[in-house]
C-alpha positions in Angstrom: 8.5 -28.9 -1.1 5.2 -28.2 0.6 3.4 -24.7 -0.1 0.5 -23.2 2.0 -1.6 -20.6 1.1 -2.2 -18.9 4.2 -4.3 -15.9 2.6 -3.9 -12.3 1.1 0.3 -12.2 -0.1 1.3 -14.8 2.4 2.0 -18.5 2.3 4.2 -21.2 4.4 6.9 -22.9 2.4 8.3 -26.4 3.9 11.5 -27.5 2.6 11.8 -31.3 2.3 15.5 -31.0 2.9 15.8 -29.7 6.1 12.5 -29.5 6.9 12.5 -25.4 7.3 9.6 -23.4 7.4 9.3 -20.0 5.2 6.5 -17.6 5.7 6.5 -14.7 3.4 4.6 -11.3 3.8 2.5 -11.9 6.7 -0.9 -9.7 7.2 -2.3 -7.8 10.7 -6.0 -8.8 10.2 -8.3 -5.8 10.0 -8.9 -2.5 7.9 -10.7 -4.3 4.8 -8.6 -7.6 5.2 -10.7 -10.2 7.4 -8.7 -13.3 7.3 -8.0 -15.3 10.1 -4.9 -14.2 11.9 -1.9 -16.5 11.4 -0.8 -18.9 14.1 2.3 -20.7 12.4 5.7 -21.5 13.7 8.6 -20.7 10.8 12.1 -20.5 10.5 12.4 -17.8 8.3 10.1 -14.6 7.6 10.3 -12.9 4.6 8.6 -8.5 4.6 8.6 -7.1 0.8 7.6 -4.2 2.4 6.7 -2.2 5.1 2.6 -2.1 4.8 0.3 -3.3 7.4 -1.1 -6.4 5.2 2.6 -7.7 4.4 4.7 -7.3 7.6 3.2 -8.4 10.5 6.4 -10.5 11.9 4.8 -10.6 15.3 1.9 -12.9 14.6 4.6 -15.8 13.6 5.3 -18.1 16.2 9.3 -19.4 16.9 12.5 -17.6 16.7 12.6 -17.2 13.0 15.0 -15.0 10.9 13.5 -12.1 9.6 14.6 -11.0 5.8 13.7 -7.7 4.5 16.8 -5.9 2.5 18.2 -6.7 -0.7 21.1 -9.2 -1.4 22.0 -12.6 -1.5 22.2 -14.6 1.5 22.3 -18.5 3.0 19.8 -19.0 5.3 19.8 -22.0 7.5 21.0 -24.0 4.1 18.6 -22.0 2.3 20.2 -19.6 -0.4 17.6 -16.1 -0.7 18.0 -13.1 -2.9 16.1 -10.2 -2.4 16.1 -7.9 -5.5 14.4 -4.5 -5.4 11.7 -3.1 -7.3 8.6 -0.8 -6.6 4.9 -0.6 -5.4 3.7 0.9 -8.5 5.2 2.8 -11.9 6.3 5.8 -10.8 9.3 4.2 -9.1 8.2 4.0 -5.6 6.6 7.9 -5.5 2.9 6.7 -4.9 3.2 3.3 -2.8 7.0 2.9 -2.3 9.8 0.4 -2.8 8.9 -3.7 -2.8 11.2 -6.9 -2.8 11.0 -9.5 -4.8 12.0 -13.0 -2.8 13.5 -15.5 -5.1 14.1 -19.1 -2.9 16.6 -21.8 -3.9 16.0 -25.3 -2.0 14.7 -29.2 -2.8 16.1 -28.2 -6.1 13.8 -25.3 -7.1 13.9 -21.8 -7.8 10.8 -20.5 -5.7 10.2 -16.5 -6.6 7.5 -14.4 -4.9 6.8 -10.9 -6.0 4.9 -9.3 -3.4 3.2 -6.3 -4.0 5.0 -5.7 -7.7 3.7 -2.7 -8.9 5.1 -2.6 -13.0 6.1 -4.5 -15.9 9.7 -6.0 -15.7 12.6 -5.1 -17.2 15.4 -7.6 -18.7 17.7 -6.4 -16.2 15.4 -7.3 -13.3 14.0 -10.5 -15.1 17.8 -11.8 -15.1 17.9 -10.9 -11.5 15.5 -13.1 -10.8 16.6 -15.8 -13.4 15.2 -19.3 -13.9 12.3 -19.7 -11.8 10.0 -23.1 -11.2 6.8 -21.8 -9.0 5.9 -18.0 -9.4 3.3 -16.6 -6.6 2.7 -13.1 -8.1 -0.1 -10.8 -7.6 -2.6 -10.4 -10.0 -5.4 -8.1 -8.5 -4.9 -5.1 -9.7 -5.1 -1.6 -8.3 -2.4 -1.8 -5.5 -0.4 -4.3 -7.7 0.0 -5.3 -11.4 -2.7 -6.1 -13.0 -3.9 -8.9 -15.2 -2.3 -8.1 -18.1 0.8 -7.2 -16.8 0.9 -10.2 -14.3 0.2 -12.9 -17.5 3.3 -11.2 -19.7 5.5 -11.3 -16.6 3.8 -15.2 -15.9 5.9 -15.4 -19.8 8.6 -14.3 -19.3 9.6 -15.4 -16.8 9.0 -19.0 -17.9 8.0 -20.4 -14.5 6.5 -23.9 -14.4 3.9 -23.6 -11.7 2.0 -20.2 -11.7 0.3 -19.3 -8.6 -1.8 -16.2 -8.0 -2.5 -14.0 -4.5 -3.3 -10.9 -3.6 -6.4 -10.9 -5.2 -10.3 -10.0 -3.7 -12.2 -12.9 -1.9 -15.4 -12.7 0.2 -12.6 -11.9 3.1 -11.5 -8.9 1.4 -12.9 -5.4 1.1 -9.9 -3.7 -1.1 -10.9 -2.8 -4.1 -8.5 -5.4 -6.3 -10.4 -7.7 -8.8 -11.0 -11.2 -8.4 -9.3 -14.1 -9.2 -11.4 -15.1 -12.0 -10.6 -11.5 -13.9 -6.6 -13.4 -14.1 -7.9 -16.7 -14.9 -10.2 -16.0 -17.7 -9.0 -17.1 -21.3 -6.4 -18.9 -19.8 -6.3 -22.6 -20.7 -3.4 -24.8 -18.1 -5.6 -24.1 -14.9 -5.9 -26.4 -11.8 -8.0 -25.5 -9.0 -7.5 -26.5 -5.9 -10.1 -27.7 -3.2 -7.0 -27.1 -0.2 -4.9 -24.6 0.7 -1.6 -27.0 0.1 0.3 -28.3 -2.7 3.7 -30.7 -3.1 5.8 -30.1 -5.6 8.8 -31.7 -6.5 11.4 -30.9 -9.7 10.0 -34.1 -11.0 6.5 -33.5 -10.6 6.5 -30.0 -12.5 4.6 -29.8 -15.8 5.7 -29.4 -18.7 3.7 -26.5 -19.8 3.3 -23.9 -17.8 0.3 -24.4 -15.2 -1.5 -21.9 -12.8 -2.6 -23.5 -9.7 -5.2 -21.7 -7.8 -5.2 -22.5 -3.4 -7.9 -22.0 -1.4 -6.8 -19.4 1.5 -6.5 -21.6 4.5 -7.1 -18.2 7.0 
């Protein structure tokens, strides 16, 4: 499996096994986010939810099937839950309802949070069940923030950690940076790309957060 950072809460995931693309949450450029806009072809386009920087399906080139409910479903070979949640604490009231993507293919369990706005509860965490790679956000404000995103890092026991939605020099809302998650933490890999592989048999042991550049 092949995972791009794109930028803000989106990334490009290439399945090995089929060679399927996956782009989830993409961003309309503009109002305080000044990435690049995103010029990729994918099979499949995830939407946790309805905001301006998370469902821009237009920009994404193809035919691909668009997934934005809750559920299980197969996918072109690829088996997708969506499992509901909120935008913040009060149970959607401030921000609204979010999805949580969990993906099943090359033999992992890929989850991505999008905008998660509270602390998990054992019923959602099983939900979710065994993941390998997290992408969860971790600046603040809009989202969870640090604390928060490190206890649900634990619990849910994911392999590779890997954090988004978080201020850059391309980002004027007011979330924290990426060293605010990163600080005190010990299995850290930063990366000079935007890309990783990662295989079942190339996962660590330990629990690892790998930070990607923003390719956008």
């Amino acid at each position: 499996m092949r995972i791009k950072y794109l930028a803000h809460a989106s990334f490009m995931i290439t399945s090995e096994d089929n060679n399927l693309k996956i782009i989830t949450d993409p961003y309309t450029p503009g109002q305080g986010l000044n990435y690049a806009p995103i010029n990729e072809t994918a099979d499949i386009v995830t939407v946790s939810h309805e905001h301006g920087d998370h469902n821009n399906i237009k920009s994404v080139r193809g035919n691909p099937v668009i997934i934005k409910k809750a559920g299980v479903q197969t996918v072109k070979g690829i088996e997708i839950k969506g499992i509901p949640v909120y935008h913040d604490e009060s149970k959607g009231s401030k921000r609204g309802n979010n999805l949580i993507f969990c993906f099943k293919t090359d033999g992992l369990n890929v989850c991505h949070l999008g905008d998660l706005g509270h602390a998990l509860d054992q019923k959602q965490l099983a939900e979710i069940g065994p993941v390998d790679v997290l992408m969860i956000p971790v600046g603040g404000f809009f989202t969870i923030d640090v604390k928060t995103a490190t206890s649900i890092a634990s619990l849910t026991g994911a392999k590779v950690v890997i954090p988004m939605h978080y201020k850059t020099d391309k980002t004027e809302y007011p979330i924290s940076p990426i060293d605010d998650f990163l600080k005190d933490k010990k299995e850290v890999q930063k990366q000079s790309s935007s890309e990783i592989e990662i295989t079942k048999k190339n996962l660590p042991e330990k629990q690892k957060i790998i930070v990607l550049q923003p390719a956008l």
